[in-house]
N, C-alpha and C positions, 0 to 999 in steps of 0.2 A: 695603134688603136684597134687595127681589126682583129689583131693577134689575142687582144686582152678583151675582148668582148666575150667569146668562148669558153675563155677561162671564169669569167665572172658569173656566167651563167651557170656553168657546171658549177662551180660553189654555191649558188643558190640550190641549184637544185640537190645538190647531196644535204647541204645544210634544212633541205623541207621534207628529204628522205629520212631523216635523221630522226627532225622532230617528230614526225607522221610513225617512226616505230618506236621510238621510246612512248609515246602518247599510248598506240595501241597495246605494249608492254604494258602500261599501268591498269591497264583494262583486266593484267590477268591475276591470280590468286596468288601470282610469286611475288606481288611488290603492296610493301605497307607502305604509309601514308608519311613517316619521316623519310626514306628513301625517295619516295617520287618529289617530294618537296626539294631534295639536294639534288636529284635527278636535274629537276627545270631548274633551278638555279642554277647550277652547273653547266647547262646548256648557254643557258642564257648571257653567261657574262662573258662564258670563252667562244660561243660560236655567233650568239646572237639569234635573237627570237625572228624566224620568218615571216611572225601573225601578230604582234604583239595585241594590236585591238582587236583582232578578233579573239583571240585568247582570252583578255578579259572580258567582254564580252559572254563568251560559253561559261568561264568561269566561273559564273554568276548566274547563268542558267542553270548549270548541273549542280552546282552548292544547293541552290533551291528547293531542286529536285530532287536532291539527296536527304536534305532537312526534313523532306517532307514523308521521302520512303523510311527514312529511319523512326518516325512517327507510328509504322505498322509495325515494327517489333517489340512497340512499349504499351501497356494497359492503359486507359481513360483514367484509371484510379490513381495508378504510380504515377501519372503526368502532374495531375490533382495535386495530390499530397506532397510533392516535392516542388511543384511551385508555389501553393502556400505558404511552405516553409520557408522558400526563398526571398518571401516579399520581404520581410524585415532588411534581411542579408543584402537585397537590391538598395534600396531605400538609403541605408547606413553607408553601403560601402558607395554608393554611387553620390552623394553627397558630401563625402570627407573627401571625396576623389576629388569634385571637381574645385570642393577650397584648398586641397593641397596643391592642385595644378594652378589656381590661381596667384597663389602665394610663390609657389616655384616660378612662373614666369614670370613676377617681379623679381624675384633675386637673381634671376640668370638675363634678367630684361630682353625675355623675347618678344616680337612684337604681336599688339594686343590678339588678334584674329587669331593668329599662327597660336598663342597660347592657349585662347581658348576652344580651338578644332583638338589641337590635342589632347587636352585635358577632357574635352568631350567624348574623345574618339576612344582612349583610356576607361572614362567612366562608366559605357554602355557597351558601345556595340563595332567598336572602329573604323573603317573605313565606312560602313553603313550611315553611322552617327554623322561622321563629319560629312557627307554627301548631304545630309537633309538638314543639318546647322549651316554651312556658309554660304547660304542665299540669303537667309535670313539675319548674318552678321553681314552681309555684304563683301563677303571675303574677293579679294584679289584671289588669279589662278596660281599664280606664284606662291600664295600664304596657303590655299589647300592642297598645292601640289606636295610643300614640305610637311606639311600636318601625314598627308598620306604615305608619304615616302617613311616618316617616321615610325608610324602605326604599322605600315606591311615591312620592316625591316624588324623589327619587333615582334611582331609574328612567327617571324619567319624562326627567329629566333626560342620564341616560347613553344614552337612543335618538337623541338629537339631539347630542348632545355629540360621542358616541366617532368614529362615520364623519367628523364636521367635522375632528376633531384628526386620524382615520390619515389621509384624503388633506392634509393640512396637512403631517403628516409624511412623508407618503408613505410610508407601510408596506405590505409587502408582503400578499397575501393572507394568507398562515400566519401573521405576526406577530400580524395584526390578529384574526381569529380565537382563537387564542391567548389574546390579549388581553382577547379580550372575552367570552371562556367563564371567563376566571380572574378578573375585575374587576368586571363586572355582577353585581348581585344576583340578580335572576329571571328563570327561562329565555326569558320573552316580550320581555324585553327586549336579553337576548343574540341572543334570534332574529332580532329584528327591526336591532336595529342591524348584526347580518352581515350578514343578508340585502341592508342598502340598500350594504355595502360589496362585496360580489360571491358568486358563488357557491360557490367555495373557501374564503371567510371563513365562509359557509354555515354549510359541511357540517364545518368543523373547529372553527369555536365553538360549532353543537350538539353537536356528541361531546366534547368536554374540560368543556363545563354539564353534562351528562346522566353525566360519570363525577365529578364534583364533587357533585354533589345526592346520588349514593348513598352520602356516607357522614354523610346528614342520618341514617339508621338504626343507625351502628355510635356516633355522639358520644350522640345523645338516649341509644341503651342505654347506654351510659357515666354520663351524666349520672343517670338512672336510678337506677343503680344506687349511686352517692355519696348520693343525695338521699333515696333508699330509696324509691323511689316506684315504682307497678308501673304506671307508663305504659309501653306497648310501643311498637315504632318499626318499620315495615314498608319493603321498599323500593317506592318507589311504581312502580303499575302501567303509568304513562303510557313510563318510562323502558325495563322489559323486554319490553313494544308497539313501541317504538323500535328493539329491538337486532332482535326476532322481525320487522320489514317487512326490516328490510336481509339479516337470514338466506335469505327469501324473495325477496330480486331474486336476489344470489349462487348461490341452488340452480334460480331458473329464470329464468337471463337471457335465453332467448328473448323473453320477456313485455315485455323491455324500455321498451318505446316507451307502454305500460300503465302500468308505475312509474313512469316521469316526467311523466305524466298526473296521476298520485293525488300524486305529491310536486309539481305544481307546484299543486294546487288546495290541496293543504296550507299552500300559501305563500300564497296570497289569505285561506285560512283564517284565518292569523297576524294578516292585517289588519283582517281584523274583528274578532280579539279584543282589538289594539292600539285600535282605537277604543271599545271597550268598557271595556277596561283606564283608557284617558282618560280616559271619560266619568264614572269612578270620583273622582276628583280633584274632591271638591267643597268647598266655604267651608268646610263641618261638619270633612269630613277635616285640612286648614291649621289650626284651632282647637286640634288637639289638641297639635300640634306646641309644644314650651316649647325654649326659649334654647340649656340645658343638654344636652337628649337631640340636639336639630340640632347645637350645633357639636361634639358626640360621632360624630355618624354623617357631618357631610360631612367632618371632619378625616379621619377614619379611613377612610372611602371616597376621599378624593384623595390620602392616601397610599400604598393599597392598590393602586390603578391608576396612580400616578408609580412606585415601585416595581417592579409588575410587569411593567411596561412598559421601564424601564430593565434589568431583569434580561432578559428576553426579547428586549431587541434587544443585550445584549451579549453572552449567549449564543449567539446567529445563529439561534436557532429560524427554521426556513421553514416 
């Protein structure tokens, strides 16, 4: 026993050396945003995460905070006019969404909560959405833990997927953008699969995410209020931080060369919180995952993104 205590330690401690340089790796200009992603995964399932809650935790702070610096690299106007344009695209696709999830989990008969976290998490915003929906369905920890397991497996998945498919397809900047603000579940991962697709995929998949998440507050007070539950629903802060940096390049574009500074270190920023985001993806999380709620949530997530992808390019959206 006293032999094996030493050893256990020294694996701890190389396994927090470890993480502690890959982490500051991602901090530097040599690592994109699908890389750091299979980085923490990678760590994750064969070494095991030494922080797992604080990880997410920072996750979540520096997503935020990146959301909000990538806001100084885009004009008040471009923000405007591509969320406008999105409202329809929100409204349509976030509504067929959540009656094909509810249909899907009758046919796969998942149970009721776990189907509609999904089907919620899907429609808007992911892991975001389902946090502020199951108080108010009164979800068991068990029924959001798989909601979530399923949403950040899927994720994790659409960072490496969507860039592979638009240049396979060859989609244009806007499409793919587009695309992947209306299709991805969580904003870190819309981020991040724009971002490795270009910088006009960018800045118009952040703005149609960020006008998609704010109506995780108008459906939860809906829900609400059917369910009779006095959960409230707030618009989150990260998003009108996002609209207020872009308000501030537009009112002092002298500073220019300053805002694309602060929005490109927001973009490094995204990648550390994609390897963090990874490093999240452990054995424990995969366990929770049953038969029923996965082929609920990839069905309906590979329809969601065949569909609005096919509508989006027959429409000619640029």
């Amino acid at each position: 026993m006293d032999e094996r205590q030493p050893n256990r330690m020294d694996s701890d401690g190389l396994r927090k050396i470890g993480f502690i340089a890959l982490l500051a790796f991602c901090a530097t200009p040599w690592v994109g945003t699908a890389m750091a992603l299979v980085m923490g995964i990678s760590f994750s399932l064969l070494l095991g995460n030494p922080w797992p809650l604080e990880s997410a935790r920072f996750s979540r702070i520096i997503l935020q905070l990146s959301v909000v610096g990538l806001g100084f690299g885009l004009g008040l106007g471009e923000v405007i006019r591509t969320g406008k344009h999105t409202i329809v695209y929100s409204i349509i696709g976030i509504g067929c969404t959540l009656i094909l999830g509810y249909l899907l989990g009758r046919l796969f008969k998942t149970e009721k909560n776990t189907s509609a976290l999904i089907s919620f998490g899907t429609a808007i915003c992911g892991g975001s959405a389902i946090a502020a929906m199951a108080p108010v369905l009164k979800a068991k920890d068990d029924e959001t833990a798989v909601s979530l397991a399923i949403v950040f497996t899927l994720n994790s998945v659409a960072l490496l997927l969507f860039p592979l498919t638009g240049h396979l397809l060859d989609l244009s900047q806007g499409i793919f953008g587009y695309w992947a603000g209306l299709a991805i579940h969580d904003t870190s991962s819309v981020v991040g699969a724009a971002s490795a697709y270009g910088a006009q995929a960018l800045s118009t998949g952040t703005t149609v995410k960020l006008t998609r998440a704010i109506w995780i507050t108008p459906i939860v007070i809906g829900a609400a209020l059917l369910k009779k539950s006095d959960k409230r629903a707030k618009v989150p802060l990260f998003i009108i931080g996002f609209v207020l940096a872009a308000a501030i390049r537009t009112v002092l574009p002298q500073y220019g060369h300053s805002w694309d500074g602060l929005s490109a270190i927001a973009k490094q920023c995204l990648v550390v919180t994609l390897f963090l985001i990874g490093a999240g993806l452990s054995r424990e999380v995969l366990r929770y995952v049953g038969v029923r709620p996965l082929l609920q949530g990839v069905t309906l997530w590979l329809s969601v993104s065949v569909l609005t992808l096919l509508a989006l390019v027959f429409l000619g959206v640029a």
